[in-house]
C-alpha positions in Angstrom: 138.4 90.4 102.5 138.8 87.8 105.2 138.5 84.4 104.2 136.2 82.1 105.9 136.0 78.4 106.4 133.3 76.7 104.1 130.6 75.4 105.3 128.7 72.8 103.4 125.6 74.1 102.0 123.1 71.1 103.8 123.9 72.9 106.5 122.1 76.0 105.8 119.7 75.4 102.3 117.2 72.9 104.2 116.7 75.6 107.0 116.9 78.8 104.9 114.1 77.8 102.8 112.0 76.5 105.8 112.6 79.8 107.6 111.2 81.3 104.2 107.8 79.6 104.2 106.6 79.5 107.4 106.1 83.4 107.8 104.4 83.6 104.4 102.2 81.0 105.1 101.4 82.2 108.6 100.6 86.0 107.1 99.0 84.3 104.1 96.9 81.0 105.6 97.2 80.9 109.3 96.0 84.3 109.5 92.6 83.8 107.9 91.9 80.6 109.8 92.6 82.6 113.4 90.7 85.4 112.0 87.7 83.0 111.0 87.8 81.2 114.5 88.3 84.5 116.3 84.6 85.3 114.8 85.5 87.8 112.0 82.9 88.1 108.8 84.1 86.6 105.7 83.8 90.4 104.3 86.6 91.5 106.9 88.4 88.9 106.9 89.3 88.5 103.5 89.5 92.3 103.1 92.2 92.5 106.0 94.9 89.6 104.9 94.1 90.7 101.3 96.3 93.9 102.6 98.6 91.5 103.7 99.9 90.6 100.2 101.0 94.2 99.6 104.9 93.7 100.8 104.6 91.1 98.1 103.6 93.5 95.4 106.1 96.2 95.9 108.9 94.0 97.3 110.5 95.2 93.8 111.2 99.0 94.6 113.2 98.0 97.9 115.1 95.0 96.6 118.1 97.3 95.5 118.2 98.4 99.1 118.8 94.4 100.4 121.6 94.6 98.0 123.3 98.0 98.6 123.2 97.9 102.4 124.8 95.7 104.7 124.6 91.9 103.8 122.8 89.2 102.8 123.2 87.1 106.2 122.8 90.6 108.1 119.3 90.9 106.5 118.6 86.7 106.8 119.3 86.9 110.4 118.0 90.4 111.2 114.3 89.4 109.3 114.0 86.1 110.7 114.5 87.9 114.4 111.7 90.8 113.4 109.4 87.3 112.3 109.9 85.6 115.7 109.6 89.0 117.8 106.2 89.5 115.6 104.7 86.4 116.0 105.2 86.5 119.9 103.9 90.0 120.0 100.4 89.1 118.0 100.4 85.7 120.8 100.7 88.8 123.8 97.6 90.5 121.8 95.2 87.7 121.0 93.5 88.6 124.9 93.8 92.6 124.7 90.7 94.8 123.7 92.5 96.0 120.8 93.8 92.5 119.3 92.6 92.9 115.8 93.8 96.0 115.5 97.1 95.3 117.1 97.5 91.5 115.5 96.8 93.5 112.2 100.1 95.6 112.9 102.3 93.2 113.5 100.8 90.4 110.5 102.1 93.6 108.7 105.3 93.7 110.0 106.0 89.9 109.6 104.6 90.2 106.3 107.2 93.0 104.8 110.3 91.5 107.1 109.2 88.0 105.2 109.2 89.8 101.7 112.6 91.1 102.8 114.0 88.0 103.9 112.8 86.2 100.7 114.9 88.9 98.2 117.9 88.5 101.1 117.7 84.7 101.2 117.3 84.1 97.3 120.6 86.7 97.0 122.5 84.9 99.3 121.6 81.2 97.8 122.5 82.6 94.6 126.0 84.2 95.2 126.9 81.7 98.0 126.6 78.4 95.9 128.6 78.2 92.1 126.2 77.5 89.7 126.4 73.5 89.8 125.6 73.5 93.6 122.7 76.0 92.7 121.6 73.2 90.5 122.0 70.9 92.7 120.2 72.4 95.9 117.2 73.7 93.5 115.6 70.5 94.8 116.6 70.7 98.6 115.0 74.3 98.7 112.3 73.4 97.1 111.5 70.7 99.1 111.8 72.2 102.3 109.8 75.3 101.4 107.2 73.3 100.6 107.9 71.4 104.3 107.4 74.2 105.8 104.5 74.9 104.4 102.5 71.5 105.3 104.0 72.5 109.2 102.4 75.6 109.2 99.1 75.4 107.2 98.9 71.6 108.8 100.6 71.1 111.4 100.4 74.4 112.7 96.8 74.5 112.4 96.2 71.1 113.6 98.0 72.0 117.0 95.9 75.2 117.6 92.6 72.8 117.0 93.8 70.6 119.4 94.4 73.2 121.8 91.0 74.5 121.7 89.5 71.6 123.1 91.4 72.7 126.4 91.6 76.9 126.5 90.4 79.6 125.0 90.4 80.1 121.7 92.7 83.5 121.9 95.2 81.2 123.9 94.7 78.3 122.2 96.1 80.6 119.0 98.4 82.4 121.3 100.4 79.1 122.5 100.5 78.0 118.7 101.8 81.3 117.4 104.2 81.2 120.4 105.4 78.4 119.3 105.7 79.6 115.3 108.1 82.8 116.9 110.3 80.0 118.9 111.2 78.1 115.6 112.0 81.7 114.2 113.9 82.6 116.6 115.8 79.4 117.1 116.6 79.1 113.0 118.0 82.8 113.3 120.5 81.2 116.1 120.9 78.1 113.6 121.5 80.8 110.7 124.0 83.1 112.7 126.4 80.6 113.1 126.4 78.7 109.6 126.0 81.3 107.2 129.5 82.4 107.1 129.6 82.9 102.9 132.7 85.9 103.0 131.6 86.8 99.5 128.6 88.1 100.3 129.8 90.9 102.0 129.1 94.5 100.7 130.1 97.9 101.9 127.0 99.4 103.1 129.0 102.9 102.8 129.0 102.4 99.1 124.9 103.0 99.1 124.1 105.8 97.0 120.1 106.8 96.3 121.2 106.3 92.3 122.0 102.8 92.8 118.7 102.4 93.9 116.6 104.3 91.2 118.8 104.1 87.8 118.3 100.0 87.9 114.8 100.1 89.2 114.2 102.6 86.2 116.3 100.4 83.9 114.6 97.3 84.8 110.9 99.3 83.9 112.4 100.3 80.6 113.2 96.8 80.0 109.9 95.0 81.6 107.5 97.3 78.9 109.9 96.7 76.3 109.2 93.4 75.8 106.8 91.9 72.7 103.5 91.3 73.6 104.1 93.0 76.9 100.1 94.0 77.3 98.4 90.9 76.8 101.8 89.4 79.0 100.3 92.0 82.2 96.6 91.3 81.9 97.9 87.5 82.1 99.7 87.7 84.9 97.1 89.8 86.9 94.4 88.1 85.7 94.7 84.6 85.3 94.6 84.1 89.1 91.2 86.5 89.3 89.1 82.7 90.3 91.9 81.4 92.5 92.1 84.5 94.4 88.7 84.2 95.5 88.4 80.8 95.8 92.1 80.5 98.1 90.6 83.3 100.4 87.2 81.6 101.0 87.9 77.8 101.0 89.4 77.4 104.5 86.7 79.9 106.0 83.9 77.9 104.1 84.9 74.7 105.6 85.0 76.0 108.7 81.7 77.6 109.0 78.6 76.2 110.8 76.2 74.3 108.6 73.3 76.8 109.1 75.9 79.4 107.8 76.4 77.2 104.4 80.0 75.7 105.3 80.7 72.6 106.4 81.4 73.1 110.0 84.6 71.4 110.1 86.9 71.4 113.1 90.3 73.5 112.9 92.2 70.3 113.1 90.5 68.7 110.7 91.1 71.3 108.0 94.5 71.8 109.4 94.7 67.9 108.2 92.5 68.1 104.9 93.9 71.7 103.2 97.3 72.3 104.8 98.2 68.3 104.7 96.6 66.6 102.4 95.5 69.2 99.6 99.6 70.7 99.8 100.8 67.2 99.1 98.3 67.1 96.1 99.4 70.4 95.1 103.1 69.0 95.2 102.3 66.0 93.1 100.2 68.2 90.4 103.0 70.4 90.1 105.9 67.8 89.9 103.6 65.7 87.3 103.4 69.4 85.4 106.7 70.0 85.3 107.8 66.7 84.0 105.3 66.8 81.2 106.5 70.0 80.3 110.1 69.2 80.1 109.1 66.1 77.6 106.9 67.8 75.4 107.6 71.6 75.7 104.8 74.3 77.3 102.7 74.9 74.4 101.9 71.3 73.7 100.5 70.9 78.0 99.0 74.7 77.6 95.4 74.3 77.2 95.3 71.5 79.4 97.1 73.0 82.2 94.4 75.9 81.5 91.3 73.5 81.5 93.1 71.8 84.7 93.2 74.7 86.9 89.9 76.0 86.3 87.7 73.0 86.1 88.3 71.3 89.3 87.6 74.6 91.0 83.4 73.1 90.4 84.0 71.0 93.4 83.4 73.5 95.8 80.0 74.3 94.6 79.3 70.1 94.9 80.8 70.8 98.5 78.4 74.0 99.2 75.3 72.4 97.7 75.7 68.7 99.2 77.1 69.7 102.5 78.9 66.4 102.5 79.7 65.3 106.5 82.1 62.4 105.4 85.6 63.4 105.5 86.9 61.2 103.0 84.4 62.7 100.3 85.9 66.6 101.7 89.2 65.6 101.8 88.7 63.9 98.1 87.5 67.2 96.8 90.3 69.2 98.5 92.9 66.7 96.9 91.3 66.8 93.5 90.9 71.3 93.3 95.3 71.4 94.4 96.2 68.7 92.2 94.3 70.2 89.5 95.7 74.0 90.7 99.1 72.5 91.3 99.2 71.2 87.4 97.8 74.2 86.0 99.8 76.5 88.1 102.9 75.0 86.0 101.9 76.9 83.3 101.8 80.0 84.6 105.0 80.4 86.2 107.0 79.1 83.5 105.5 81.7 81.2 106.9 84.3 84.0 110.0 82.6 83.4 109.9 82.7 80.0 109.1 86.1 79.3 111.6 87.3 81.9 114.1 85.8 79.6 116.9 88.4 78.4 118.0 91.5 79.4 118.1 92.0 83.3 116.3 88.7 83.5 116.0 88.6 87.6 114.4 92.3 88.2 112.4 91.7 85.5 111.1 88.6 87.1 110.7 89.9 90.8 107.7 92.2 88.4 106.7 89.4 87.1 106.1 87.9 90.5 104.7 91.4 92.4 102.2 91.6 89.4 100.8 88.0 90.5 100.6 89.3 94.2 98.8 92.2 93.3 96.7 89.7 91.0 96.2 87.7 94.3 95.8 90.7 96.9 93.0 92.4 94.6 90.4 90.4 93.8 90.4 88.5 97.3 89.6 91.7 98.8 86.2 91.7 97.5 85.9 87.8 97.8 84.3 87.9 101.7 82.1 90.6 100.7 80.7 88.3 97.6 80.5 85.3 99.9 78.5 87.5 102.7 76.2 88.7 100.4 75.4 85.7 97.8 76.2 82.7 100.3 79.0 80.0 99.8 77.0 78.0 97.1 76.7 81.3 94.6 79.9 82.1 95.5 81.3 79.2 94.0 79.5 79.4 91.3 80.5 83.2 90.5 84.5 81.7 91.0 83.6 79.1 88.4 82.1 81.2 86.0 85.3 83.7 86.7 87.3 80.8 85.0 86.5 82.4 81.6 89.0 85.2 82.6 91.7 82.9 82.5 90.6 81.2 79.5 90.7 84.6 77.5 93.2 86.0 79.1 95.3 82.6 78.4 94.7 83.2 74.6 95.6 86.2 74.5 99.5 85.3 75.0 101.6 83.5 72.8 103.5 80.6 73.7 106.4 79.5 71.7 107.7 76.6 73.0 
């Protein structure tokens, strides 16, 4: 195999993991927020980008194909490409007659090229980098996923607000989404000329349909294996059942007129206070989390990383009742509900962790981590609906009371450590 010249990792880890987050959070947040300004109900709404978590959830049976056929960086570049192409073609339907049907297509396409180029990218970071500069980089990727996500559900956002003082609101998305395909396009470029790892590199005539279903079977066998694995399954698809709800309404809510029983906030503004400031609380929960957790072990921060995820979620019923008009006050209770998710959220991704541990540790977590999409995907399908029909104030409400899923379904599990 030809040997290549090595190029240092800050080169590429900063931009990979950028490139990662900004299509899943323009399928998973920027959606809804166009969809809500382009005058959809809650009901379809949430029941249409609900769908859109589905690459997410089966991502696991075509993960074997990412590593039997062609490479790593072919799939990086080649994804990143179909993202940018997809985000200019729903810009080109935002002013037809069919748009939501057509924008639907392609938030589909960007959604399975993004689950794609998150099982290629993850591969590649993993057998590009030894195992020190994986430890090292865990940070820089880390960081700049979570950079990418404050441009696109903040930045992002804010720029199509300020943009709809001045067009349409079709173009107004249309210039910002052009924009989102640009940045794709440009970090494919970027990626085709520093991701030169030779080791990557795989015979793609070495694919056989075996390769693909003896480990995906394997990996099954091991997954249902495991002690405990039952109450392990209801947690995972269960102890999100209030988030999901409450993630798929929250920016909608805001945005809606006060006679509809949001808050009639401005795009930019909740580009500022949910993709800004609530992501940098989320950050800081999680961090704080994590720290806690590597002092004192899981088990001793369990119960309140459960009573911190659920309880702040009460502030959006104080927000629906009060119909507060200062923005500090909003963007207090936005900062307080991500901290709190951010902390608690911890909890439940190191227990993934943890009961991935063992035999075939990595398939077993991509599971692990298509079980909490479909936890996600389901239950905000009928979120919309229940907001229609009950109003944002018993809505909340119905979310808070929802917490006692996670409670029981938090006890159900044993944590050792």
């Amino acid at each position: 195999m030809k040997k290549t010249k090595h190029i240092s990792p800050v080169s590429w880890v900063p931009t990979l993991y950028f490139a990662e987050a900004l299509p899943y959070m323009v399928v998973m947040a920027l959606s809804t927020i166009m969809y809500t300004n382009m005058g959809l109900s809650n009901t379809e709404l949430a029941l249409y980008t609900s769908w859109l978590y589905l690459p997410w959830v089966i991502k696991p049976l075509w993960s074997p194909l990412v590593d039997s056929l062609r490479t790593k960086r072919w799939w990086i570049i080649a994804m990143q490409v179909l993202v940018g192409a997809s985000l200019a073609g729903v810009a080109l339907t935002l002013q037809t007659e069919w748009w939501l049907q057509l924008s639907l297509a392609l938030f589909w396409l960007m959604a399975f090229s993004s689950a794609t180029h998150d099982i290629a990218a993850d591969g590649f970071y993993i057998i590009g980098l030894t195992e020190k500069e994986q430890a090292f980089y865990v940070g820089w990727r880390s960081t700049f996923y979570r950079i990418g996500t404050i441009f696109c559900q903040g930045g992002l956002v804010v720029l199509a607000g300020v943009l709809q003082k001045g067009h349409s609101m079709s173009a107004a998305w249309a210039m910002t989404l052009v924009l989102a395909g640009l940045i794709m396009l440009a970090l494919a470029l970027w990626h085709s000329k520093v991701l030169k790892v030779s080791k990557v590199s795989k015979d793609s005539k070495d694919f056989r349909v075996f390769k693909v279903l003896v480990p995906f079977i394997d990996t099954l066998r091991v997954f249902f294996s495991k002690k405990g694995v039952l109450p392990a399954l209801l947690f995972m698809l269960l102890f999100r059942f209030p988030e999901a709800q409450l993630a798929k309404m929250a920016q909608p809510f805001m945005l809606r007129g006060l006679e509809e029983g949001g808050l009639g906030l401005s795009t930019e503004t909740v580009g500022l206070a949910y993709g800004t400031i609530g992501v940098i609380a989320l950050l800081a929960g999680g961090i704080l989390g994590g720290w806690l957790v590597s002092r004192n072990g899981l088990k001793h921060w369990w119960w309140p990383m459960i009573a911190a995820i659920s309880l702040p979620d009460a502030v959006y019923i104080y927000l629906a009742m009060a119909q507060p008009t200062s923005l500090w006050i909003i963007e207090t209770c936005v900062a307080v509900e991500q901290f709190g998710y951010g902390f608690g959220f911890t909890a439940y991704m190191l227990f993934l962790v943890y009961f991935s541990k063992g035999d075939r540790s990595t398939s077993v977590f991509s599971i692990c981590t298509a079980l909490q999409a479909l936890g996600m995907m389901l239950p905000g399908m009928m979120a919309g609906y229940l907001a229609d029909q009950w109003g944002f104030a018993t809505f909340f409400w119905w979310v808070m009371g929802c917490c006692l899923v996670t409670v029981v379904v938090s006890a159900m599990v044993k944590v050792e450590r």
